[in-house]
LOFINU-885346 format. One record per residue: residue in three letters; x, y, z of N, C-alpha, C in turn. Coordinates in steps of 0.1 Angstrom, whole numbers, plus 5000, padded with zeros to 4 digits. Layout:
<sites>
alaXYZXYZXYZ...
</sites>
This chain:
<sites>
unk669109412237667609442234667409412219unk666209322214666309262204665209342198unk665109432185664109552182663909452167unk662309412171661409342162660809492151unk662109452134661109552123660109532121unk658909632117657709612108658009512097unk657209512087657109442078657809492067unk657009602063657109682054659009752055unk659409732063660809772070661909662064unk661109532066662009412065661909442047unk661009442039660909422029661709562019unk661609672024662509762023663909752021unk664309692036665909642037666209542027unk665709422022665709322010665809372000unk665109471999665009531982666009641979unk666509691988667809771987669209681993unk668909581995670009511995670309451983unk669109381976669309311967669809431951unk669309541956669409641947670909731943unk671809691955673009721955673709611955unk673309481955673709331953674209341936unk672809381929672909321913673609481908unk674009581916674909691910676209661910unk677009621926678009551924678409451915unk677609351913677509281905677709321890unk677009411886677609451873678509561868unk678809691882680009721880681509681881unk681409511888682909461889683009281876unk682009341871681809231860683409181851unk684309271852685509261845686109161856unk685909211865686609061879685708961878unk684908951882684108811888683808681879unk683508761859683208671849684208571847unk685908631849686808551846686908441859unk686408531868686808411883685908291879unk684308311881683608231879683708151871unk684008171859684808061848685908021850unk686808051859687908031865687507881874unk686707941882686207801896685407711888unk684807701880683607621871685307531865unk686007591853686907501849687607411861unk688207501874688807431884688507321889unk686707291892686107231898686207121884unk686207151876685907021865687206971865unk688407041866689606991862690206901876unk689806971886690106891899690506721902unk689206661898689506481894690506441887unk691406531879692306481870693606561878unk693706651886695106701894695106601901unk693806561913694006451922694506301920unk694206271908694406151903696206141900unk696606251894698106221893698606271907unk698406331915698706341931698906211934unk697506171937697805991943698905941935unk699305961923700105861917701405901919unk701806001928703006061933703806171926unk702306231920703406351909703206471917unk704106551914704306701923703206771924unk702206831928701506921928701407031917unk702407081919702607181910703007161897unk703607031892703706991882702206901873unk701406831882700106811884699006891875unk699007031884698307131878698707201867unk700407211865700407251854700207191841unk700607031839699706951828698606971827unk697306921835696106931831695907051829unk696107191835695807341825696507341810unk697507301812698107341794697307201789unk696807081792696306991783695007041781unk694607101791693007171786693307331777unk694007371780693907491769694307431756unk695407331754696007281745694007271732unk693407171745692507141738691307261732unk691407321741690907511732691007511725unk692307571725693207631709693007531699unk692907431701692607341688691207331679unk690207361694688707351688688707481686unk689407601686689507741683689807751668unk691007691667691907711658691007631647unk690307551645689307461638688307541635unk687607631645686507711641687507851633unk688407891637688708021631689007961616unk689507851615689807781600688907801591unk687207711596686407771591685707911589unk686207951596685608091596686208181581unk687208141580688208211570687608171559unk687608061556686808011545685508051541unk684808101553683508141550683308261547unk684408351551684608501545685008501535unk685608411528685708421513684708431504unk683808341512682408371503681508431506unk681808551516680808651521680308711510unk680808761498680308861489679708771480unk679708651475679108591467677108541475unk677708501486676208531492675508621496unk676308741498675408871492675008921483unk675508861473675308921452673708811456unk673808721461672308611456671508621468unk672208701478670808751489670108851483unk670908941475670109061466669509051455unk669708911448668908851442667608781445unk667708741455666508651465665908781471unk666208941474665609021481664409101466unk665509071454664409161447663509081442unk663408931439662408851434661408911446unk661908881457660608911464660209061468unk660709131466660109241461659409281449unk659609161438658509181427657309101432unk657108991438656408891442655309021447unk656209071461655609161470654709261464unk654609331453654109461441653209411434unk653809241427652309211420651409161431unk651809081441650809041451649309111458unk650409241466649709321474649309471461unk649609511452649909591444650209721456unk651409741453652209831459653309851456unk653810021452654510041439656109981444unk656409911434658109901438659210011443unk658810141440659610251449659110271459unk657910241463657510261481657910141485unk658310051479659209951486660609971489unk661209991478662810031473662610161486unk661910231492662210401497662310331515unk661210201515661110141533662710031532unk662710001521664009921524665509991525unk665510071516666610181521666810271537unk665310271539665310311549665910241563unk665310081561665810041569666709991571unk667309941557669009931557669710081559unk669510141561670210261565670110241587unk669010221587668510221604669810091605unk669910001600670609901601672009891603unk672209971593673910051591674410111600unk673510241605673610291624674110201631unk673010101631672910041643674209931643unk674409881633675709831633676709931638unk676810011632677610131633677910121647unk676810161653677010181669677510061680unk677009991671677009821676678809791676unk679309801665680909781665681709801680unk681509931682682409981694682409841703unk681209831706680809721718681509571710unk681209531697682209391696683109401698unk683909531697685309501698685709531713unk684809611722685109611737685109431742unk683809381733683209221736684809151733unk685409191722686109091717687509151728unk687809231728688909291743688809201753unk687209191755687509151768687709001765unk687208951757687808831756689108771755unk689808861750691208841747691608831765unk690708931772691808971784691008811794unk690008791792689708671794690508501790unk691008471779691708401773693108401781unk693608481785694708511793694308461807unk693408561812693708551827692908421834unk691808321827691308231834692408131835unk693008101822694308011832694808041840unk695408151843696108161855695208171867unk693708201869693108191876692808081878unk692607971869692207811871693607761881unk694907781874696107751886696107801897unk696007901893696007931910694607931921unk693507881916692407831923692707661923unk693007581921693907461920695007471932unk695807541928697007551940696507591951unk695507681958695307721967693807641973unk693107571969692607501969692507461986unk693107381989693107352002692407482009unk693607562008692807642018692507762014unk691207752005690107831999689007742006unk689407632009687907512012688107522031unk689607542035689807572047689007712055unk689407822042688607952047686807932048unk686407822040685007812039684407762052unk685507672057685207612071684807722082unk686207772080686007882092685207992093unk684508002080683308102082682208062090unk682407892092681007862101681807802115unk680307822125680807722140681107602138unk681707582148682807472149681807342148unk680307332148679407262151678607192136unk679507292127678507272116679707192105unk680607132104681807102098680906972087unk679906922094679606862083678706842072unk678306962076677107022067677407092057unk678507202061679107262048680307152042unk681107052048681406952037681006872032unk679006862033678306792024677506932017unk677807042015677207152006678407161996unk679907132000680907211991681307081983unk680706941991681106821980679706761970unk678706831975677506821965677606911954unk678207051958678207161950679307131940unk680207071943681407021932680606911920unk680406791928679506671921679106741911unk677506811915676606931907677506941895unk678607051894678807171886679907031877unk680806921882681506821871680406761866unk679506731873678206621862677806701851unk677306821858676806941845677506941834unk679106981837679707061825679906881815unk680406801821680206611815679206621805unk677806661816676906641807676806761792unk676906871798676906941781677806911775unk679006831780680006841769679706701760unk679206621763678706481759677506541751unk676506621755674906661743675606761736unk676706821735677406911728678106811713unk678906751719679606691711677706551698unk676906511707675706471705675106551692unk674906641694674306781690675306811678unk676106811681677606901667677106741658unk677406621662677006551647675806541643unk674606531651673406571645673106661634unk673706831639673806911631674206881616unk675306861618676806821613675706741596unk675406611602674606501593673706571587unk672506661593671806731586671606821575unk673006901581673407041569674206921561unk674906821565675606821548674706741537unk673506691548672906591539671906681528unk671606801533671406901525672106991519unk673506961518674106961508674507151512unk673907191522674307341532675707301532unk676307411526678207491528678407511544unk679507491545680407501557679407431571unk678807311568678307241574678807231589unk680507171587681007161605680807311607unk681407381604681307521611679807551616unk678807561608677607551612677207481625unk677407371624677307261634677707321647unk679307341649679507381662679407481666unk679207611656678207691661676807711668unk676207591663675207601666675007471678unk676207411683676207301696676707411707unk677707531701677907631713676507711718unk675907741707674807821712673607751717unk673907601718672707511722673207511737unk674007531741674907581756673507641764unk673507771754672007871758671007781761unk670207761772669207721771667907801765unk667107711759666207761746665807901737unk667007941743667408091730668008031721unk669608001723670407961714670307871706unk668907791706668707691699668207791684unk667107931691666707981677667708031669unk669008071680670108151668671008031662unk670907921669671607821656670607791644unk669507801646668707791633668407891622unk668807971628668808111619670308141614unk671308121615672508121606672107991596unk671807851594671807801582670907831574unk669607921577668707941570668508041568unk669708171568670008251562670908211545unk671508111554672408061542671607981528unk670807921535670007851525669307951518unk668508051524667908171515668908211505unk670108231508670708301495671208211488unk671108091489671408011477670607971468unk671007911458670007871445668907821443unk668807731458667407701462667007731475unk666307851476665807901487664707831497unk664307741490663407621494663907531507unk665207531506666107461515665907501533unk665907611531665807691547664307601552unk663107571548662307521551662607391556unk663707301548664007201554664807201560unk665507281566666707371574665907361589unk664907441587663907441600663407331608unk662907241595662307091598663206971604unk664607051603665806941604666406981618unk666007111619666207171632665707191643unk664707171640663307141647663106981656unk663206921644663406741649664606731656unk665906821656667106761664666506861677unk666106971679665507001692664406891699unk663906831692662906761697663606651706unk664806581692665206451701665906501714unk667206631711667506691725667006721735unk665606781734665106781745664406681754unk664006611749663106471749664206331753unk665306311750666006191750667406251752unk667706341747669806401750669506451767unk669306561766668906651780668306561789unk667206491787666706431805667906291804unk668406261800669206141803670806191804unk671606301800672706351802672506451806unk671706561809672006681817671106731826unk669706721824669106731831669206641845unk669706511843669406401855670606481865unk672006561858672606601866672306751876unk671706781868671506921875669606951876unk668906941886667706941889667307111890unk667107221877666907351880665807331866unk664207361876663507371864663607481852unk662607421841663007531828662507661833unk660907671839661007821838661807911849unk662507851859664007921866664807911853unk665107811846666407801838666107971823unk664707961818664608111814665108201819unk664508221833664608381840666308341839unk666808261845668008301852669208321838unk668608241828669708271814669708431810unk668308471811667908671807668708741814unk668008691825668908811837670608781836unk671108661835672208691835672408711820unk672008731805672608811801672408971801unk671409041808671409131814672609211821unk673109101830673709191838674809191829unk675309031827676708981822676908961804unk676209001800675908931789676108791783unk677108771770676608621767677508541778unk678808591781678908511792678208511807unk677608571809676008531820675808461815unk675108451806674308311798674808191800unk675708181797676408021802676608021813unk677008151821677208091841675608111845unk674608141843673408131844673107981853unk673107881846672507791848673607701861unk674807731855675807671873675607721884unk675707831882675707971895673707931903unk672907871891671207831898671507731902unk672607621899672507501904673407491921unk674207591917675307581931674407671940unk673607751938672607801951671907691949unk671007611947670007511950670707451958unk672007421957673007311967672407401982unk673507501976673307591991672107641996unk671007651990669707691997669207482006unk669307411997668807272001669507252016unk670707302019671107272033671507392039unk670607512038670707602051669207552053unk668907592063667707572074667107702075unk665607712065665107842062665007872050unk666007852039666207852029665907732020unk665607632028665007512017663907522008unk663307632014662007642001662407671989unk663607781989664107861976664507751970unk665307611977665907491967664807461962unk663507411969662407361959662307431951unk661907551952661407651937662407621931unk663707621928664407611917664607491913unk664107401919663907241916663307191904unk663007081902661907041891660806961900unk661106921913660006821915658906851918unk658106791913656206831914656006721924unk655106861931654306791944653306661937unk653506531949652506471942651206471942unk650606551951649306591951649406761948unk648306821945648106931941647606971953unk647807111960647107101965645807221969unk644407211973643507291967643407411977unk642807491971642807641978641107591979unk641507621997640407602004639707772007unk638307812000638007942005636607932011unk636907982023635707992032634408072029unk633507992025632408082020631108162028unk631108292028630308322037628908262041unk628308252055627408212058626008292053unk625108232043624108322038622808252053unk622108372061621208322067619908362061unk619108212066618008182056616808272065unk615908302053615308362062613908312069unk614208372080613008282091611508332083unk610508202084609008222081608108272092unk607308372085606608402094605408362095unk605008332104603308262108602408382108unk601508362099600508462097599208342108unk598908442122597808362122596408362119unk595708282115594408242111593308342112unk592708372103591608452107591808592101unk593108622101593708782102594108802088
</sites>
């Protein structure tokens, strides 16, 4: 006997599904972040285990080259940023002696300007460098839980990338058997679109990445901005983010620029930064990343928030794969195709109009006055 819910019943059951969906979701966050980065690397590295397969190498010998040649290559673009990094703490205190210099000019600026006394300035700035100091304060615990988990992340996705590699076969065998015997080629055109998708993607950022790092790169040194490469791929990682991380790569060199000797620079810091978002969005992005992966911007907003929400910054980067591999899978269930359009980019080519039925006003009938009367 088949018992048809209300409405209000169906919509109930959805919203406490989905409500215990995004809990799980972020109380098993220590498992799933490394997996998902686990199958995203797997899926990219895939074309290169197959290729020495056909050429008669061992399997297992196979997968273990291309993992150590890809971490190999980590550690190296790691080991290059930590380089810089070291360097740049050396001159942490010297750019604070001339940020404190650049803070009190303009706190004189600020007193003759507005006339307002220099200790009700000096009493809100203490203040809020003290609010600041807390909040760092409190903030710590969490980088270094951030930075834990990274460590324990750095460890476990290789071995999760091998052994999603090795097992392979029949991870894509168990996918089969979740469906009838009738559907074999519908899910092996969802799980070979869904691969395509997520290697064109990661190709494509890694090509406007590398794009992006010398743009950078040319701009801070041509302005004559300190630790320029560091800057740069700082700011090609955080271009990862879609349209957040473009503001936080702009705000590390034009912090820098402020505390130096000509503070004038951050202005062209902006202008320089500004014009390379232009050409990325306009000419990098629709021709290497976007042509790969079809998930419009304002899905690509919500879905970067929310997943730093649940996940933090690593949501942010699975954000945008995890939108693209449901579009796969909404575009070929039956019912679900609408959800692929909404997360699509393609515009209807006609608009189409809201038709509203307007009530019938009745006219009013004349009356015959007759003659005489």
């Amino acid at each position: 006997m088949k018992i048809e819910l209300p409405g209000y019943a169906r919509t109930t059951i959805i919203l406490v599904g989905m409500f215990v969906l995004v809990w799980m979701l972020s109380i098993t966050r220590q498992i799933i972040v490394p997996i998902l980065f686990a199958a995203i690397f797997a899926i990219l590295l895939t074309p290169f285990v197959n290729f020495l397969v056909r050429h008669k190498w061992n399997r297992i010998v196979a997968i273990s080259l291309v993992v150590l040649l890809a971490c190999g290559l980590m550690l190296g673009l790691a080991y290059l940023l930590v380089g810089q990094m070291v360097q740049f703490g050396k001159s942490v205190p010297a750019i604070i002696e001339n940020f404190d210099v650049l803070v009190a000019d303009a706190e004189m600026w600020f007193s003759q300007k507005f006339d307002v006394s220099p200790e009700v300035i000096d009493s809100w700035l203490n203040e809020k460098g003290s609010q600041m100091v807390d909040n760092a304060g409190s903030n710590m615990g969490r980088t270094l839980a951030t930075t834990g988990s990274l460590l324990v992340y750095v460890v476990l996705i290789p071995v999760y990338v091998f052994m999603i590699l090795f097992y392979q076969p029949m991870l894509i065998e168990f996918i089969f058997r979740l469906f009838d015997d009738g559907k074999e080629k519908a899910v092996s055109k969802v799980i070979v679109q869904a691969k395509v998708v997520i290697q064109s993607y990661l190709v494509g950022l890694l090509f406007e990445a590398i794009i992006v790092t010398i743009l950078y790169a040319i701009a801070l040194f041509s302005l004559g901005i300190e630790y320029a490469l560091l800057l740069a791929l700082i700011g090609a990682i955080l271009n990862l983010i879609p349209y957040l991380g473009s503001i936080l790569a702009a705000a590390l060199p034009m912090v820098l620029a402020l505390s130096s000797s000509q503070p004038s620079k951050a202005l062209l810091v902006l202008g320089a930064y500004v014009l390379i978002q232009f050409i990325d969005n306009n000419y990098i992005v629709p021709r290497v990343v976007a042509s790969k992966v079809r998930i419009n911007a304002l899905v690509s907003i919500v879905v970067v928030i929310a997943g730093g929400m649940l996940w933090g910054i690593p949501g942010m980067f699975l954000a945008i794969p995890t939108a693209a591999i449901l579009k796969v899978i909404f575009d070929h269930i039956e019912g679900a195709d609408h959800w692929g359009y909404l997360l699509g980019d393609e515009m209807p080519e006609t608009e189409r109009k809201l038709f509203v039925k307007k009530p019938k006003v009745k006219k009013p009938v004349p009356v015959k006055i007759p003659e005489g009367k």
